[in-house]
N, C-alpha and C positions, 0 to 999 in steps of 0.2 A: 531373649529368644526372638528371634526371626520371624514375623508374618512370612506369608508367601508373596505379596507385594514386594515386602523390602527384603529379601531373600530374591528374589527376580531382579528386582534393581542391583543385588552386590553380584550376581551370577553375570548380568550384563555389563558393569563395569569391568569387569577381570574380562571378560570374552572382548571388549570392546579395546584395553588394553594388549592386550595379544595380536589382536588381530587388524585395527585402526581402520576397517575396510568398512564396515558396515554403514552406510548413508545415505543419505539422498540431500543432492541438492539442488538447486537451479530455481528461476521464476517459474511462475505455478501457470503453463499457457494453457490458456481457457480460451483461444479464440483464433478461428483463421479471416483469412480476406479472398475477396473476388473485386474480378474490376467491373467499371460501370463508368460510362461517363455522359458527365451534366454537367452543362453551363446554361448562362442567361446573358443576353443580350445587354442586361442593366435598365432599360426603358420598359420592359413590360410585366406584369401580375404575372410570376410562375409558384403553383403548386401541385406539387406532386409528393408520392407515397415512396417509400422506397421499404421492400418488404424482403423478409431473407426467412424461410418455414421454420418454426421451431428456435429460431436465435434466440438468447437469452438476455442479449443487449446489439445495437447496430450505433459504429463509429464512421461516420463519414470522415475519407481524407482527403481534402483539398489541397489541390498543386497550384491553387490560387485561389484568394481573395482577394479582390480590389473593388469595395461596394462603393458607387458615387456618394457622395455627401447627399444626406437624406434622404438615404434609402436604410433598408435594413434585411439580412435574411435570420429568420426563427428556425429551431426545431426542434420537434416536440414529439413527445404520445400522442398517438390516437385520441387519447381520452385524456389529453392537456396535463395529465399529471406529471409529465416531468419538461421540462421547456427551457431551451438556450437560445438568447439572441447576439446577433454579431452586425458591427458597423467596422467600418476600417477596412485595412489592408494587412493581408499576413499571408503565408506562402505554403506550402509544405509541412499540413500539419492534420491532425487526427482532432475531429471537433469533438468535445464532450460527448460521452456514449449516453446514449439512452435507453432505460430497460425497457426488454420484450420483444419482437420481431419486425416491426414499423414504426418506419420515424416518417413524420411527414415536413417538409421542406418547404417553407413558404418565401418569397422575394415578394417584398413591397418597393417599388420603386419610388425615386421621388416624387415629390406633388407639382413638384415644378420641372420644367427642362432646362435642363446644367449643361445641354452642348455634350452627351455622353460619345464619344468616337465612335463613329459606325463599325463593324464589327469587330469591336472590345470587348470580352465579357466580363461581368461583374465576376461571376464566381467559375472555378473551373474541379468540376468532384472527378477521378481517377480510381477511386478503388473507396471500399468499404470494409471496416470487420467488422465480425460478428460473435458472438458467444458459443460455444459451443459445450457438448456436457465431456466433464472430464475426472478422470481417476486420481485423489490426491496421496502418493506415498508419504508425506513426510510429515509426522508420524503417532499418530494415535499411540501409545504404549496401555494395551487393554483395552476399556473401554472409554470410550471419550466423556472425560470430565471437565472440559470448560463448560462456562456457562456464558450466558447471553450477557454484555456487561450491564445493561438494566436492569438482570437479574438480581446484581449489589449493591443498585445504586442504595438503596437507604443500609444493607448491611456492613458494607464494605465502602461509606464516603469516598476517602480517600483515594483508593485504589481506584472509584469509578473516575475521580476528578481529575488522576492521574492519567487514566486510557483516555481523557480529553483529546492530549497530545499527540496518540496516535492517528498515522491516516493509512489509508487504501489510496493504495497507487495501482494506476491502469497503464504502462508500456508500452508506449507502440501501439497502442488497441488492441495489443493479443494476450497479455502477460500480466500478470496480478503480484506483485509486493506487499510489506507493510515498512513503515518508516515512522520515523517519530522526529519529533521538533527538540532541538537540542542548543537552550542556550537563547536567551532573550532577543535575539534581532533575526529570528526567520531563518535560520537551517535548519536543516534536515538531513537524518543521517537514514540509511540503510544498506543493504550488503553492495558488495560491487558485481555479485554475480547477478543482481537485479538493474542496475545501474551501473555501467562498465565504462562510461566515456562522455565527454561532451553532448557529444551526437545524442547520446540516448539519453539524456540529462535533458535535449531540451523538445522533447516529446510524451511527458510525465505529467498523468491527471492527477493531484493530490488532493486528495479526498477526504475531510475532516468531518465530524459529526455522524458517522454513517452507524446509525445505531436505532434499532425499533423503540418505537412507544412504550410496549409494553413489554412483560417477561414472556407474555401467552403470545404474542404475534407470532404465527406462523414462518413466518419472513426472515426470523432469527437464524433459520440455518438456511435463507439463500444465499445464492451468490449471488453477489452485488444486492442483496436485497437491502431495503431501507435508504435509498438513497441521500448522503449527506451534502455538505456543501462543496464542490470543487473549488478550492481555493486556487489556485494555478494549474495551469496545462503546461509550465514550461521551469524550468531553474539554471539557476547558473553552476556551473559543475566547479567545487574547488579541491577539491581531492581526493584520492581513490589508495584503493593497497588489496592487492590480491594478494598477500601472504597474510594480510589481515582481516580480509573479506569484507570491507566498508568504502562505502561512498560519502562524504560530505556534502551537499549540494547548499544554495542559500535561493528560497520560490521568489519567482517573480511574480509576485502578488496581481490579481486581477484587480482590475481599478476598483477602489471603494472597497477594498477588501480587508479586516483587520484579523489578525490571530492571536489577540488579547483573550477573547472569549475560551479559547482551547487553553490556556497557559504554557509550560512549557516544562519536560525532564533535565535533570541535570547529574552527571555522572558522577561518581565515586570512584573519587581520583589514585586509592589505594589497593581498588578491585575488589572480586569477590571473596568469601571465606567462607570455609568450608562446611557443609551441612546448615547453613544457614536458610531461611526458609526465603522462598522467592514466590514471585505471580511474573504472570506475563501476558498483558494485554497486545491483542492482535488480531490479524484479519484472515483467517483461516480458512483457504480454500475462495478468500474474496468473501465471505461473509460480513455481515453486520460484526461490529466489533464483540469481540470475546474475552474471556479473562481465564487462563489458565492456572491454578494454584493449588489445585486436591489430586493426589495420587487413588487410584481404584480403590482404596482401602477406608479412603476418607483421611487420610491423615496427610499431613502439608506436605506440599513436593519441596523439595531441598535441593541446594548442590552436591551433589554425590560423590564428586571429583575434581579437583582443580588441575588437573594436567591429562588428559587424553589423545591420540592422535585421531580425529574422527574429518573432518571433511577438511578443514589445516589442521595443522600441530598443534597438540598443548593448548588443548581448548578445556574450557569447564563443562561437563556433565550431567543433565537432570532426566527425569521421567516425567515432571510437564509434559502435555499433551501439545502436540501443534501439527499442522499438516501443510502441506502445499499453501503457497500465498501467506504462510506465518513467516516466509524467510526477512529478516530486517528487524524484527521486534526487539525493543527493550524488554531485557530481563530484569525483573527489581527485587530489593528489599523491600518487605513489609514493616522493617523496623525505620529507617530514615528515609525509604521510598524513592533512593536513589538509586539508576539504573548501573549492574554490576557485571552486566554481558549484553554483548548483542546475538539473539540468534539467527542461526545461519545452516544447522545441520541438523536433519530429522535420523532416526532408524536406534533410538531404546537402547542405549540411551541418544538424547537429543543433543546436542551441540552447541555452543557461543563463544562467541571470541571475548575474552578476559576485554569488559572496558577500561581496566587500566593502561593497556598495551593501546588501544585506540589515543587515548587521551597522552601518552608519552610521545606520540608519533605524528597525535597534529599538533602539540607541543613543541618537538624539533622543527616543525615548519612553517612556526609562528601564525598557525590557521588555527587555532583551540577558538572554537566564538565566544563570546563575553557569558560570563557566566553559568557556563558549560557543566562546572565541577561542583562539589559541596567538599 
């Protein structure tokens, strides 16, 4: 006999089969820009505020960097809680966001005089984003039953050590993904409709650890709340497939940077099977990280389907919860804990691309990274 949960999951399968229409997908944009412009001389103390009403986070974008040798410029909260510094020279790019409405911008020049060219500037800012508040379609099925992943860390080990792996990615400064590290030497894979090309490849905050303290933190259902470690602002794009809705990328690690501490997923090279039980750790709407895994009823979410037409063809099908900014997430096994979809399509049921079709396709193009599979 039928619950009314899994009586609504076989109603939507059959509907979703008939019909292939029902979905949502795209990056989850949480943020627009204005312009502004700021630069520095290089020789003198500038500090200033830069303040946007109600922002949820502010990303400065720089159409130049070129700091003299020791100098340096910071930026930070208000109240020092979150803080990036930068030396060097880099061009057209969106500098790590920082939560809340004001960032404040400080240049220290050097202690000595380096001969800096008379009107040269050190840094040159052209526009800003900011956070903005936003409606996530894709797609709660009920009530929402993730839970904060600290929520499992001591019931569910595994599965927490497993959502290690996952990061929050920021786009552009406007756009919220999840991705996950796939295969011991530093990729990362997520959809292509979040990551579409070179270009946007190499303007991509990858965000690992972003997860509260506790299970009680409030913070658990902000966006962007808990901030983790940006491990790269940049990657090198090595391949994409819009019939398959994945990007491959490999991060260009911040100096000093390791990603030993996160470990890493590895795919199951023979796909998924059917009714088998799954979770799905992600970043939902740009949240602290989550863990998907309980249908409203309480009872394990499964694959419902292995062949659907929902956002591409002949995708697999669950009632896992997931919303905006969950697009890229590995789907896994609870039994070998290996990912068996990628998702990619919200709207009950949910949608992923079969990772065995992923892994046959960077297979023919001799890009599968080292230990990718089980």
């Amino acid at each position: 006999m039928f619950s009314i949960t899994k009586l609504t999951a076989f109603l939507a399968v059959a509907a979703s089969m008939v019909a292939g229409q029902s979905c949502f997908q795209g990056a989850e944009q949480i943020g627009r820009t204005a312009p502004i412009a700021l630069a520095a001389n290089g020789t003198t103390v500038v500090q200033e505020v830069i303040k946007q009403d109600a922002a949820s986070y502010i990303s400065l974008h720089f159409d130049a960097l070129d700091l003299p040798h020791g100098s340096k410029l910071t930026l930070s909260a208000p109240d020092g809680s979150s803080r990036v510094e930068y030396t060097g020279r880099r061009s057209d790019f969106y500098a790590e966001y920082i939560p809340g409405d004001s960032v404040v911008l400080t240049y220290t020049p050097p202690r000595e005089d380096i001969g800096f060219l008379e009107g040269a500037s050190a840094y040159t800012i052209d526009r800003f984003a900011y956070g903005v508040p936003v409606k996530t379609p894709e797609a709660v099925c009920g009530t929402d039953d993730t839970k904060a992943v600290v929520c499992v860390k001591n019931s569910l080990p595994t599965q927490y050590n497993k959502a290690q792996a996952v990061a929050r990615l920021l786009i552009g400064g406007t756009s919220l993904c999840t991705g996950w590290l796939i295969g011991s030497e530093g990729h990362l894979i997520t959809n292509n409709h979040c990551i579409g090309n070179a270009a946007a490849a190499k303007d991509v905050q990858f965000e690992f650890g972003a997860e509260c303290s506790s299970c009680t933190d409030p913070n658990n259902t902000k966006q962007l709340g808990c901030k983790g470690t940006i491990v790269a602002t940049s990657a090198t794009f090595i391949r994409t497939s819009t019939t398959l809705d994945y990007t491959l990328v490999k991060l260009n690690l911040k100096s000093g940077v390791s990603l030993a501490k996160y470990g890493y997923l590895q795919a199951r090279a023979s796909g998924p099977r059917l009714n088998e039980e799954i979770y799905i750790p992600q970043h939902p709407a740009g949240k602290p990280t989550r863990i998907g895994y309980l249908l409203d009823d309480g009872s394990a979410g499964t694959i419902e389907t292995l062949s659907v037409d929902k956002c591409v063809k002949n995708e697999v099908g669950y009632m896992v919860d997931t919303e905006g900014g969950s697009s890229g997430s590995p789907v896994l096994s609870p039994v070998d804990h290996a990912v068996v979809a990628l998702h990619n399509c919200g709207g009950c049921l949910n949608g992923g691309i079969k990772i065995s079709d992923i892994v046959k396709d960077l297979k023919s193009a001799n890009q599968l990274p080292p230990k990718a599979t089980i």
